[in-house]
PQR file of N, CA, C, O and H, with PARSE charges and radii, in Angstrom:
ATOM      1  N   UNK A   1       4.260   6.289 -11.722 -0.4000 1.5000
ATOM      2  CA  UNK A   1       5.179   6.749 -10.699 -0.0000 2.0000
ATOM      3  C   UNK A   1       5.716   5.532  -9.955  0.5500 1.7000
ATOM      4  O   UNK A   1       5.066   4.487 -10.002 -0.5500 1.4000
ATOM      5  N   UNK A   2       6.941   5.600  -9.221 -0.4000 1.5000
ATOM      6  CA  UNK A   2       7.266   4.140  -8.304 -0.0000 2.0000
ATOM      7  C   UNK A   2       6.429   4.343  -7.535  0.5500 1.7000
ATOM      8  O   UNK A   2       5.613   5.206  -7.209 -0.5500 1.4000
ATOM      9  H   UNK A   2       7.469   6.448  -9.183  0.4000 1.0000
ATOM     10  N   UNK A   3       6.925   2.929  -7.167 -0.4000 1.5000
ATOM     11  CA  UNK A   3       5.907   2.670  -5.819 -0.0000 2.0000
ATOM     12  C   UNK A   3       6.546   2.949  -4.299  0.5500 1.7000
ATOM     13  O   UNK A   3       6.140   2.893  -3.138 -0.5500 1.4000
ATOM     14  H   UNK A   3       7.588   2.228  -7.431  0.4000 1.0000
ATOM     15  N   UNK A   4       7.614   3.235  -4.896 -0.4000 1.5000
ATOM     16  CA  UNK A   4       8.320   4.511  -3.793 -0.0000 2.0000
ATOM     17  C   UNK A   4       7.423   5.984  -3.157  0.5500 1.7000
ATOM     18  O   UNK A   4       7.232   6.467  -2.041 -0.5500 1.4000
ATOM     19  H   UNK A   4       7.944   3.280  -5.839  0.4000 1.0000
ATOM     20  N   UNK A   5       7.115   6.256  -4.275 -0.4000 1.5000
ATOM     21  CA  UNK A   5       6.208   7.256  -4.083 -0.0000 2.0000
ATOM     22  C   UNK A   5       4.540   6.753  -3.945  0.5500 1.7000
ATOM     23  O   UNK A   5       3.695   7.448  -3.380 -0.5500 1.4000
ATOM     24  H   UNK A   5       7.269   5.864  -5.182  0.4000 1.0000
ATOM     25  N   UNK A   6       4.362   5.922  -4.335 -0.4000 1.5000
ATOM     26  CA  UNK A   6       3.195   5.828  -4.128 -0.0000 2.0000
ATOM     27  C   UNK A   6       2.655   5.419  -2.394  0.5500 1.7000
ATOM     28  O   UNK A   6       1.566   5.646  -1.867 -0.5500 1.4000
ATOM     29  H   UNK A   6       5.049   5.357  -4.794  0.4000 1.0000
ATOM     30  N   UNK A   7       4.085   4.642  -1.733 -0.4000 1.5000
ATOM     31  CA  UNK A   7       3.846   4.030  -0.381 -0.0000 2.0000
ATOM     32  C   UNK A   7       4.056   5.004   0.618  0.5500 1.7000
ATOM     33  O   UNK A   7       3.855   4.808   1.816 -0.5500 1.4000
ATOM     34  H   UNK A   7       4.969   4.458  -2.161  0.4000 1.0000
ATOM     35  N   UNK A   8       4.607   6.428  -0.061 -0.4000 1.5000
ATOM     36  CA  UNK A   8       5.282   7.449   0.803 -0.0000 2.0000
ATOM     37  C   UNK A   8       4.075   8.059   0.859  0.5500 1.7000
ATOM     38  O   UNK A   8       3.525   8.037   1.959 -0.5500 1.4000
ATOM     39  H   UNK A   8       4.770   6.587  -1.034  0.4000 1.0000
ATOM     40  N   UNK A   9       3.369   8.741  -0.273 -0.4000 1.5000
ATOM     41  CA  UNK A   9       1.815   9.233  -0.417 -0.0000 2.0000
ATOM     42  C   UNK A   9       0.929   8.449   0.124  0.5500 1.7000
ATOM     43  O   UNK A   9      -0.037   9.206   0.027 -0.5500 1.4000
ATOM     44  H   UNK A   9       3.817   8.758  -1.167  0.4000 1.0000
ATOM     45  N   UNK A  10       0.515   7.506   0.624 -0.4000 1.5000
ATOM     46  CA  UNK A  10      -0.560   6.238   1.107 -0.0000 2.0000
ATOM     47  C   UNK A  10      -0.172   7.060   2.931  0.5500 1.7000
ATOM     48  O   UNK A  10      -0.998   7.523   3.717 -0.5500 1.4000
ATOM     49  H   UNK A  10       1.299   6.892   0.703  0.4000 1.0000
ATOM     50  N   UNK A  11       1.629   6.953   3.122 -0.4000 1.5000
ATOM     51  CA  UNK A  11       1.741   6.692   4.447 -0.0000 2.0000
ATOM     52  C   UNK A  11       1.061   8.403   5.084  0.5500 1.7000
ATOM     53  O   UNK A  11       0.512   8.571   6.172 -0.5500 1.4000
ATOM     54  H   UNK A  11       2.300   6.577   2.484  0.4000 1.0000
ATOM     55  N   UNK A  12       1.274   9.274   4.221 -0.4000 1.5000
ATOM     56  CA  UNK A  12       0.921  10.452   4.422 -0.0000 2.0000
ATOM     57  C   UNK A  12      -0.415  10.930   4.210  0.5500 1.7000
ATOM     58  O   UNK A  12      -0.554  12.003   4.798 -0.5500 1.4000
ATOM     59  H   UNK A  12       1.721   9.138   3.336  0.4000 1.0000
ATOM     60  N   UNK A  13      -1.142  10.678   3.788 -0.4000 1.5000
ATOM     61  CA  UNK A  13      -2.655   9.997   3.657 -0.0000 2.0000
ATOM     62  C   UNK A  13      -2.752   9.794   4.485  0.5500 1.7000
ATOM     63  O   UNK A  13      -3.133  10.729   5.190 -0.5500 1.4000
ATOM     64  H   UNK A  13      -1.029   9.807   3.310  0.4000 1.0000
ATOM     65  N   UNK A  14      -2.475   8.211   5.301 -0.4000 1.5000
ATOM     66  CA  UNK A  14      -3.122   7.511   6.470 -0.0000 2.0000
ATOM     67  C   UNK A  14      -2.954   8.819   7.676  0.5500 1.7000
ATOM     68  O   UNK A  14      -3.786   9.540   8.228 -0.5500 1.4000
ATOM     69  H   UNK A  14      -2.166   7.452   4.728  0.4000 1.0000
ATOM     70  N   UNK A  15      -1.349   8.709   7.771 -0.4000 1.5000
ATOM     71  CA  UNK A  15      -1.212  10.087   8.944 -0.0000 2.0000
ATOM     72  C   UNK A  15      -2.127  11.056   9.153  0.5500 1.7000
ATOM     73  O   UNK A  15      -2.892  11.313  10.082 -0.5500 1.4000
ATOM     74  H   UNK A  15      -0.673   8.124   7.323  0.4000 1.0000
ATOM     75  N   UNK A  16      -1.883  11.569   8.047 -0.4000 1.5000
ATOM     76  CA  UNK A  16      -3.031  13.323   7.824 -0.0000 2.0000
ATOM     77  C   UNK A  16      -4.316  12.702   8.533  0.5500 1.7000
ATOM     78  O   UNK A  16      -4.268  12.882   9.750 -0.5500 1.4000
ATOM     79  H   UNK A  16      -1.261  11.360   7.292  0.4000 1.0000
ATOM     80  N   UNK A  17      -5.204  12.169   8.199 -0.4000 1.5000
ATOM     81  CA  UNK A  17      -6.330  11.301   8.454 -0.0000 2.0000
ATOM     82  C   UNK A  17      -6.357  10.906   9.941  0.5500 1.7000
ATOM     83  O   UNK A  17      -7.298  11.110  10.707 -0.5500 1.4000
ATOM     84  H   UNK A  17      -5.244  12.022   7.211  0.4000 1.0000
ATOM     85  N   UNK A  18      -5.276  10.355  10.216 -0.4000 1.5000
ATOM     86  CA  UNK A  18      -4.891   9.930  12.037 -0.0000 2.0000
ATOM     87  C   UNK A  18      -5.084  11.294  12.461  0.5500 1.7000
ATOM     88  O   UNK A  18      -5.858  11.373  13.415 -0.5500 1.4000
ATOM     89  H   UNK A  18      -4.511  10.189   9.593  0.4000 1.0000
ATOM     90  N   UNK A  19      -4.578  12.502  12.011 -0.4000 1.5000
ATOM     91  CA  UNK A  19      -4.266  13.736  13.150 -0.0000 2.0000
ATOM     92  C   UNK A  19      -5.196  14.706  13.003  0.5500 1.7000
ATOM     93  O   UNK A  19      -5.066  15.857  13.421 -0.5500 1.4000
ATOM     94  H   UNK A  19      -3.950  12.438  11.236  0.4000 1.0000
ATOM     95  N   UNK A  20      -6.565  14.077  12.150 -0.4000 1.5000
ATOM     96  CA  UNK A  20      -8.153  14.530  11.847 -0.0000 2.0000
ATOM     97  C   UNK A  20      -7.385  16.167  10.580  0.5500 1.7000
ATOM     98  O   UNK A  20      -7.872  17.297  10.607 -0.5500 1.4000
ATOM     99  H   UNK A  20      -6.671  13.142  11.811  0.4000 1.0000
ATOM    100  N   UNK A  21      -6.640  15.905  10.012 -0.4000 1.5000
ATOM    101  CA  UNK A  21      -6.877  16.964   9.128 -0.0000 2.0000
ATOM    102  C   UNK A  21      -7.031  16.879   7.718  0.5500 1.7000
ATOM    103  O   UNK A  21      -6.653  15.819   7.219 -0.5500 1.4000
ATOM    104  H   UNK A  21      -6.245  14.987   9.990  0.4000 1.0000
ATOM    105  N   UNK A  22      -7.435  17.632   7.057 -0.4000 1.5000
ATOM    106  CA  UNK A  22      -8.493  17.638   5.272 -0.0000 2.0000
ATOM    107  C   UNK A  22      -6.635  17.747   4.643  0.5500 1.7000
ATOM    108  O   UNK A  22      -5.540  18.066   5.107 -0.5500 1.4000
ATOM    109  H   UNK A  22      -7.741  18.493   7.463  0.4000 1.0000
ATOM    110  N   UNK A  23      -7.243  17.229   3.265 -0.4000 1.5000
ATOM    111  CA  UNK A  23      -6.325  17.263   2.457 -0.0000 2.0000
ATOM    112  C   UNK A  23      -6.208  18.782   2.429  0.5500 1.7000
ATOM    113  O   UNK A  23      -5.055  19.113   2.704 -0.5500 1.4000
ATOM    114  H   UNK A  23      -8.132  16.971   2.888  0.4000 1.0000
ATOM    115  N   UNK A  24      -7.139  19.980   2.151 -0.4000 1.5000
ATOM    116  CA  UNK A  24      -7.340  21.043   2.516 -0.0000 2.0000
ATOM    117  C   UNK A  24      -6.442  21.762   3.244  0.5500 1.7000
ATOM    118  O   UNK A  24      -5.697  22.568   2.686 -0.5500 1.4000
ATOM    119  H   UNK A  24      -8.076  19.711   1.928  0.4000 1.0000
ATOM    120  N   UNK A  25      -6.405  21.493   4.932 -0.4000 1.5000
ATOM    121  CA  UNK A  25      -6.204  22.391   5.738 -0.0000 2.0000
ATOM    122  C   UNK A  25      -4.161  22.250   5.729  0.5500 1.7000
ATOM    123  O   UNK A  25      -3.222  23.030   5.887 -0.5500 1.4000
ATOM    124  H   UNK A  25      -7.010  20.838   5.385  0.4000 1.0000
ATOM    125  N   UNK A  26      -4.374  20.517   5.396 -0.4000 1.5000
ATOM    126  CA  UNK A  26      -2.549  20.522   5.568 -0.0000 2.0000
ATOM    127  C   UNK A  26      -2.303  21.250   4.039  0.5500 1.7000
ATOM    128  O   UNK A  26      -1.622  22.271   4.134 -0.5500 1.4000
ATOM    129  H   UNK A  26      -5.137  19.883   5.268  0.4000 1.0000
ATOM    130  N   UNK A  27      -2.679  20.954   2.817 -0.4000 1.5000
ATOM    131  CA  UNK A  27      -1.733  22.260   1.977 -0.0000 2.0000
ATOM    132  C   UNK A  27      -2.204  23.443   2.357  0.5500 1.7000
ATOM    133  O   UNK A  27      -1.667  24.216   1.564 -0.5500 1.4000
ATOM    134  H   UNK A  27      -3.232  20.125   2.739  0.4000 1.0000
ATOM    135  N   UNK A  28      -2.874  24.073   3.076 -0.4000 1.5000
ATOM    136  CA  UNK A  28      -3.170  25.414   3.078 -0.0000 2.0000
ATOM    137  C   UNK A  28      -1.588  25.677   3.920  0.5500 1.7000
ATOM    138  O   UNK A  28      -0.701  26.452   3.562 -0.5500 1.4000
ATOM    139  H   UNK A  28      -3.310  23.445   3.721  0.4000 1.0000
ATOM    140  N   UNK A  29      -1.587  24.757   5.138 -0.4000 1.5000
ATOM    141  CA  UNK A  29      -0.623  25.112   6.277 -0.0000 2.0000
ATOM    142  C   UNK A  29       0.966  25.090   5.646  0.5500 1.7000
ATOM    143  O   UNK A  29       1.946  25.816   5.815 -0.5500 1.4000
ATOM    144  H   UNK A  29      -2.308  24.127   5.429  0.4000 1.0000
ATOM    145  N   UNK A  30       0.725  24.004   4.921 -0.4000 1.5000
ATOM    146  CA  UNK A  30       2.205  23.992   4.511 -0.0000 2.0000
ATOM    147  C   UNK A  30       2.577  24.648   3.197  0.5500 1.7000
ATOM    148  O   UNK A  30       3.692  24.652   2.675 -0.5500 1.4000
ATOM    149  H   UNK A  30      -0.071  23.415   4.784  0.4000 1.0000
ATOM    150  N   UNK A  31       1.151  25.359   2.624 -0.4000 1.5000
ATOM    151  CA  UNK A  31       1.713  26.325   1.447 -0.0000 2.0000
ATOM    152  C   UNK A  31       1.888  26.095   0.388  0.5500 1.7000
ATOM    153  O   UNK A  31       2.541  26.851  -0.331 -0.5500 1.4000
ATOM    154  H   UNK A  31       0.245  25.356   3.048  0.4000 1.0000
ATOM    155  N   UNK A  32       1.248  24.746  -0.121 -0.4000 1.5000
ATOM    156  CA  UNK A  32       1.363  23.670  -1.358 -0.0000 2.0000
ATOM    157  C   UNK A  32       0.003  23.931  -1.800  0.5500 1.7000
ATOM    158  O   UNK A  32      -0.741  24.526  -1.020 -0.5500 1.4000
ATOM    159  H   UNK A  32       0.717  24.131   0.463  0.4000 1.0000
ATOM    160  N   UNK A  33      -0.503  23.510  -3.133 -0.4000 1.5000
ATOM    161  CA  UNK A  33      -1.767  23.629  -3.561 -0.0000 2.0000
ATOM    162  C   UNK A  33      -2.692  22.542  -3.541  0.5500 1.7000
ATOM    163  O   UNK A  33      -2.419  21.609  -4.296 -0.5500 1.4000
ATOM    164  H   UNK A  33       0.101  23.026  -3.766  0.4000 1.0000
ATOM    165  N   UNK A  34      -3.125  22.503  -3.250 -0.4000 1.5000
ATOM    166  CA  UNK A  34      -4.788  21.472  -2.775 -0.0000 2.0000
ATOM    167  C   UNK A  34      -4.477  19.898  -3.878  0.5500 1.7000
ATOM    168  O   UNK A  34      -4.409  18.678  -3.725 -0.5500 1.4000
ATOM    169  H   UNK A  34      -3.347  23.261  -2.636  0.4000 1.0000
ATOM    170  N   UNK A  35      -4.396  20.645  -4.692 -0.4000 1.5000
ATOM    171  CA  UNK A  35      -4.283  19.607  -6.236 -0.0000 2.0000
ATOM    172  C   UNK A  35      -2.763  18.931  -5.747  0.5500 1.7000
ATOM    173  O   UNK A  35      -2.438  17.768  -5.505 -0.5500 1.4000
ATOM    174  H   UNK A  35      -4.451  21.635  -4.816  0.4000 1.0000
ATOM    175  N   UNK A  36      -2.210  19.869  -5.729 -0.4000 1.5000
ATOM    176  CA  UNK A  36      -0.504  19.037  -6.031 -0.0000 2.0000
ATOM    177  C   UNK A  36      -0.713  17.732  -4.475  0.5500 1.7000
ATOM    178  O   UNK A  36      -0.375  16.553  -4.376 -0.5500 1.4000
ATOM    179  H   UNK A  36      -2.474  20.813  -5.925  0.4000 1.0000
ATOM    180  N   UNK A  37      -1.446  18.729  -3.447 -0.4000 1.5000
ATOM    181  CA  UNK A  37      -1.530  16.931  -1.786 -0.0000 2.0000
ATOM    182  C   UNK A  37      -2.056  16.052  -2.455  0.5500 1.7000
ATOM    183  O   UNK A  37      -1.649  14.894  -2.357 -0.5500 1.4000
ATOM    184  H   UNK A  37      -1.721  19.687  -3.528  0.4000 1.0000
ATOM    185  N   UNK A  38      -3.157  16.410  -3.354 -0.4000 1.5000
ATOM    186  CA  UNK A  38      -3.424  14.946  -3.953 -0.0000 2.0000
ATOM    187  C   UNK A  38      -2.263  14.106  -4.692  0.5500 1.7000
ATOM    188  O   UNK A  38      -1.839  12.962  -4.531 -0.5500 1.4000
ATOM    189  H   UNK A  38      -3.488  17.351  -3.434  0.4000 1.0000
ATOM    190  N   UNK A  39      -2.015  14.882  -5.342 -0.4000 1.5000
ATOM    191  CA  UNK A  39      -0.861  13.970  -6.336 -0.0000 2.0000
ATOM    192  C   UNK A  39      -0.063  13.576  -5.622  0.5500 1.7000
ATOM    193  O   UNK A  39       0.487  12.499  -5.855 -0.5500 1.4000
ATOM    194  H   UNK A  39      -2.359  15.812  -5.473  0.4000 1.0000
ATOM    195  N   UNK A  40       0.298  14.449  -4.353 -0.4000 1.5000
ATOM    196  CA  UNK A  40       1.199  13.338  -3.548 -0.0000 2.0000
ATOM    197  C   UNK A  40       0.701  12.171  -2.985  0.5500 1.7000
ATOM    198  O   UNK A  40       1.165  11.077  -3.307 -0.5500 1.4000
ATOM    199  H   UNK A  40      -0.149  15.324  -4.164  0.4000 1.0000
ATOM    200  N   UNK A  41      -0.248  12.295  -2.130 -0.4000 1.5000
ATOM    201  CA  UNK A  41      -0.880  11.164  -1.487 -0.0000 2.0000
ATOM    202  C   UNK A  41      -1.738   9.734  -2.272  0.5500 1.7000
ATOM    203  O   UNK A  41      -2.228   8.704  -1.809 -0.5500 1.4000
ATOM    204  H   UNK A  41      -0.625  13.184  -1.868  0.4000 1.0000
ATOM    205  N   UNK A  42      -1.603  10.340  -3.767 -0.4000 1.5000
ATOM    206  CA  UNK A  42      -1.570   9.170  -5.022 -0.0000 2.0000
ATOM    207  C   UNK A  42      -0.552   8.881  -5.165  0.5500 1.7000
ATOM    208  O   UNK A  42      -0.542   7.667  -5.366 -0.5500 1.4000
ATOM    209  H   UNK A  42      -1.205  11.177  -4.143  0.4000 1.0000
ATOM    210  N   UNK A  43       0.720   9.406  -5.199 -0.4000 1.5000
ATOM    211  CA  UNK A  43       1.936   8.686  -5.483 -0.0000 2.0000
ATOM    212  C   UNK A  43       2.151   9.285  -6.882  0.5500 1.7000
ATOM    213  O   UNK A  43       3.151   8.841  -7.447 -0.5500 1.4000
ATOM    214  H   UNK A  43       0.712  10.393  -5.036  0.4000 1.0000
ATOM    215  N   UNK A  44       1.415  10.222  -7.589 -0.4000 1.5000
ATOM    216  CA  UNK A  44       1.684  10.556  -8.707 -0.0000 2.0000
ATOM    217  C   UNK A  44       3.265  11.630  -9.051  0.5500 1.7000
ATOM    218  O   UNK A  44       4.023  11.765 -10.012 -0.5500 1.4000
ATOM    219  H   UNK A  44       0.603  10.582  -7.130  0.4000 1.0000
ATOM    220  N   UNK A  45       3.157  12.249  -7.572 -0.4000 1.5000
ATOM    221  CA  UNK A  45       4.443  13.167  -7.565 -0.0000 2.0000
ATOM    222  C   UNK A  45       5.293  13.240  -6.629  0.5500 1.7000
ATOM    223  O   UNK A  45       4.846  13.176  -5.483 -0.5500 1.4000
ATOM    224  H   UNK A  45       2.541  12.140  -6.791  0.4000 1.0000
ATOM    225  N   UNK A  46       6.967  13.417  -6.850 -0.4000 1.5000
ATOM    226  CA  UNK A  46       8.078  13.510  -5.901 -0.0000 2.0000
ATOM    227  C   UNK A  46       7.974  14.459  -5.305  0.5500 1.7000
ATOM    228  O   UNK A  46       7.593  15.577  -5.652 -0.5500 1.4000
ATOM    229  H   UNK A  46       7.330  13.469  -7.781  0.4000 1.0000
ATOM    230  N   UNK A  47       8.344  14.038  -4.262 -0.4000 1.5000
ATOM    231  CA  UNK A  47       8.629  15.553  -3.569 -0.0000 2.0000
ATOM    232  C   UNK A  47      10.436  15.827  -3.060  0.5500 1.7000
ATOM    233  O   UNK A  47      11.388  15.084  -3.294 -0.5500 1.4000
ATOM    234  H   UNK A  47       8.654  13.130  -3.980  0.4000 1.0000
ATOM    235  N   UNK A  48      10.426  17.148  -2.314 -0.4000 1.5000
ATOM    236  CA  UNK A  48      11.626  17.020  -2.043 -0.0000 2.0000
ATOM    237  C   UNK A  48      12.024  17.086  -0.506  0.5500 1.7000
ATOM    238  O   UNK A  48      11.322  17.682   0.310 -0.5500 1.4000
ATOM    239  H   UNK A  48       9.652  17.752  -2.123  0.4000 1.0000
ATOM    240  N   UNK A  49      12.903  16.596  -0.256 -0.4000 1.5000
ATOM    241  CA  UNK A  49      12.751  16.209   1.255 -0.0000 2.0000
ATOM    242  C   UNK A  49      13.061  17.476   2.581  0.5500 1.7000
ATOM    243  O   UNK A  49      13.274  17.212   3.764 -0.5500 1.4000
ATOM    244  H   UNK A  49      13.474  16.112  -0.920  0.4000 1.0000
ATOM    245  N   UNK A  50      13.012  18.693   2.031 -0.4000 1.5000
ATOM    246  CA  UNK A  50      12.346  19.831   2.386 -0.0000 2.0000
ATOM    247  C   UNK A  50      10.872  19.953   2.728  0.5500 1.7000
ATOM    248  O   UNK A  50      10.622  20.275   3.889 -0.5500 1.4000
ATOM    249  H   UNK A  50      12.839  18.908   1.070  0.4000 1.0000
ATOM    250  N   UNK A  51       9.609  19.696   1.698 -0.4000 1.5000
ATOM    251  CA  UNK A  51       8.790  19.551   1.638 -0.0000 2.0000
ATOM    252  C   UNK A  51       8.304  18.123   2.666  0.5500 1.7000
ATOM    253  O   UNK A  51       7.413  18.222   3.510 -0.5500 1.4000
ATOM    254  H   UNK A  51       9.812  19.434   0.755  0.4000 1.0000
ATOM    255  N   UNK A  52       8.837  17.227   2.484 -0.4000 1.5000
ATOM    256  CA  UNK A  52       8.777  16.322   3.312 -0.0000 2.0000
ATOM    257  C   UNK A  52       8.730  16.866   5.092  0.5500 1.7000
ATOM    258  O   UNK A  52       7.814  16.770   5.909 -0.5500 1.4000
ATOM    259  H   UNK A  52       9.562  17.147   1.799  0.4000 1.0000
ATOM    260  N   UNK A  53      10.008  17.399   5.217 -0.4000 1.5000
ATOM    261  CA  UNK A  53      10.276  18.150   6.570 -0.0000 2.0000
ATOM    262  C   UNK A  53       8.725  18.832   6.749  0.5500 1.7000
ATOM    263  O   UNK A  53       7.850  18.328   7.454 -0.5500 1.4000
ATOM    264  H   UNK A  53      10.752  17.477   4.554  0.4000 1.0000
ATOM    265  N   UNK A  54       8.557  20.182   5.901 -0.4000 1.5000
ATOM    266  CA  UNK A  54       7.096  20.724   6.457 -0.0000 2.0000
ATOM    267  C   UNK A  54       6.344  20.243   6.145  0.5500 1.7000
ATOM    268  O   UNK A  54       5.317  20.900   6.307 -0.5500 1.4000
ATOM    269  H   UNK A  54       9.268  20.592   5.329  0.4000 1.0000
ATOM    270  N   UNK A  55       6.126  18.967   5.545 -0.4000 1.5000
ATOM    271  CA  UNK A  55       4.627  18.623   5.836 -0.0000 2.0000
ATOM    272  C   UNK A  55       4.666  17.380   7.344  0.5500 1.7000
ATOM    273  O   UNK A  55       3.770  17.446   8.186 -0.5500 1.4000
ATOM    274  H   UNK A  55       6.961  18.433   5.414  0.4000 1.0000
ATOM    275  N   UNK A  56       5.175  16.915   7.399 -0.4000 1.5000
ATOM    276  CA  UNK A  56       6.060  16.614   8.737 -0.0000 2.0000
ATOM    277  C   UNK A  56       6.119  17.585  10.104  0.5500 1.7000
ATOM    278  O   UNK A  56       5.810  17.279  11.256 -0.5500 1.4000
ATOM    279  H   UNK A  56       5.903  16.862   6.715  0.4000 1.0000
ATOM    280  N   UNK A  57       6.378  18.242   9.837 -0.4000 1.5000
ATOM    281  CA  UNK A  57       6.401  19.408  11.181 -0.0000 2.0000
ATOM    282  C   UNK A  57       4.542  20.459  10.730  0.5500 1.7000
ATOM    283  O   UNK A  57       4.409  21.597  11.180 -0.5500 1.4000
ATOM    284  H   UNK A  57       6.630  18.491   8.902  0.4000 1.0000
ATOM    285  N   UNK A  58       4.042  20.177  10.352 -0.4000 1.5000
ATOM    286  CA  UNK A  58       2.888  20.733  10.107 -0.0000 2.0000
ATOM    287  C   UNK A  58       1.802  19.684  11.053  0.5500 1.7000
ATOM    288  O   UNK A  58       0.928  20.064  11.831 -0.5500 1.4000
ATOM    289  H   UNK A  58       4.150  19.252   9.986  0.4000 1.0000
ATOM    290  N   UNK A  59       2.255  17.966  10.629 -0.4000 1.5000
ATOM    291  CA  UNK A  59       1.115  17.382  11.383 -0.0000 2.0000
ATOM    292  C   UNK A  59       1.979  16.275  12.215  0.5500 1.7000
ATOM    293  O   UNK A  59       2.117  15.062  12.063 -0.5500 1.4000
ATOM    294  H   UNK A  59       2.965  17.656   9.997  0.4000 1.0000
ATOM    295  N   UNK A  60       2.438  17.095  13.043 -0.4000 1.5000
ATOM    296  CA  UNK A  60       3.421  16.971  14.231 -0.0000 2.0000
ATOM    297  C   UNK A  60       3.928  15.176  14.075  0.5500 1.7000
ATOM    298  O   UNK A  60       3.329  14.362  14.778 -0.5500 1.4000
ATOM    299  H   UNK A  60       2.326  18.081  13.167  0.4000 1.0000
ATOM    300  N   UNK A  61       5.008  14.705  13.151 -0.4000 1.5000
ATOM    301  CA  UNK A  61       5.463  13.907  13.412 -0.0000 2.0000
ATOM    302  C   UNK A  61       6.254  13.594  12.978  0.5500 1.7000
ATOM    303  O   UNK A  61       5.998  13.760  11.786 -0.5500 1.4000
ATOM    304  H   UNK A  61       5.494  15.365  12.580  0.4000 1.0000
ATOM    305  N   UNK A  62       7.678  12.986  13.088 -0.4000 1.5000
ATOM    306  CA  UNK A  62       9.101  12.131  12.636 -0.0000 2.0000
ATOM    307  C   UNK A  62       8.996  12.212  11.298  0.5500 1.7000
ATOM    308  O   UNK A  62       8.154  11.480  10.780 -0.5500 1.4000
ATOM    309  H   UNK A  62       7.886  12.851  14.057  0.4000 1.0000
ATOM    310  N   UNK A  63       9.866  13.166  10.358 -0.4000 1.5000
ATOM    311  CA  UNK A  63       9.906  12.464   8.861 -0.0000 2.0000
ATOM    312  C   UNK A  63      10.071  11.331   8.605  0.5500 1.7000
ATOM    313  O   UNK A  63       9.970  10.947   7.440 -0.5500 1.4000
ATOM    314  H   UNK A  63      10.551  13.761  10.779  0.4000 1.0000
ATOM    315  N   UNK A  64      10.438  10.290   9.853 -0.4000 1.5000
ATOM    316  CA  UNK A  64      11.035   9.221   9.115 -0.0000 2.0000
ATOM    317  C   UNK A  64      10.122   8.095   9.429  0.5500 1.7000
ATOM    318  O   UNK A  64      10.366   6.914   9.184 -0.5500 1.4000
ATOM    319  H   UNK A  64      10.520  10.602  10.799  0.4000 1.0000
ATOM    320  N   UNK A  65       8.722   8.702  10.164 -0.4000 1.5000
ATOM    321  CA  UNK A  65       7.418   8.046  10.431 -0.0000 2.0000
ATOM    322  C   UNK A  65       7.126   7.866   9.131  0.5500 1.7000
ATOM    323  O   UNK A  65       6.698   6.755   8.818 -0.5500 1.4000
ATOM    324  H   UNK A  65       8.525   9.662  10.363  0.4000 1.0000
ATOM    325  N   UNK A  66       7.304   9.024   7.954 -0.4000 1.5000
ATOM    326  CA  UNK A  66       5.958   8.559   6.799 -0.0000 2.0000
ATOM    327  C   UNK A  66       6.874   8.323   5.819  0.5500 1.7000
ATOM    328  O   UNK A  66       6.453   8.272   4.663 -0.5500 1.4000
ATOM    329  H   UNK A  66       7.652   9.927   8.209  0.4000 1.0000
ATOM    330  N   UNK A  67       8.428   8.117   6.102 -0.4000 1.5000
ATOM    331  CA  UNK A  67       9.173   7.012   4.901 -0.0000 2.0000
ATOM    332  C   UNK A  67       8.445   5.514   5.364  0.5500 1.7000
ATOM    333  O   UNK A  67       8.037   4.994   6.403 -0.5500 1.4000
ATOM    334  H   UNK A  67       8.770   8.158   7.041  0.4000 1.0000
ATOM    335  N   UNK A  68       8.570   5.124   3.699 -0.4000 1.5000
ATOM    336  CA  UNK A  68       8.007   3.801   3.703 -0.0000 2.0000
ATOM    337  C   UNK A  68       9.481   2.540   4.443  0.5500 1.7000
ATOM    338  O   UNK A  68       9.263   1.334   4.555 -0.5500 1.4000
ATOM    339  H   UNK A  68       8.901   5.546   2.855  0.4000 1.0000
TER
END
């Protein structure tokens, strides 16, 4: 995958982690599957910048905090 994605998944990682929540509780909230947060927060998968928005407004902060 780029490392576009991989620095976007790292930054969303670190966040989630800052705002004390499980890889768990943010896909439950935002409605994504447990497996696929991982692949994001590896950098293995795109997302779309919809998805970006709610996972963003799920752990209250600026989409343009967890662009790299």
């Amino acid at each position: 995958m780029s490392s576009l994605a991989q620095i976007l998944g790292k930054n969303i990682r670190e966040t989630r982690k800052a705002k004390g929540f499980s890889q768990e509780s943010l896909a439950l909230q935002a409605k994504i599957d447990r497996s696929y947060m991982g692949r994001i927060e590896r950098g293995e998968a795109n997302i779309t910048v919809e998805l970006l928005y709610k996972l963003s407004e799920v752990i209250k902060v600026n989409p343009r905090d967890l662009l790299p």
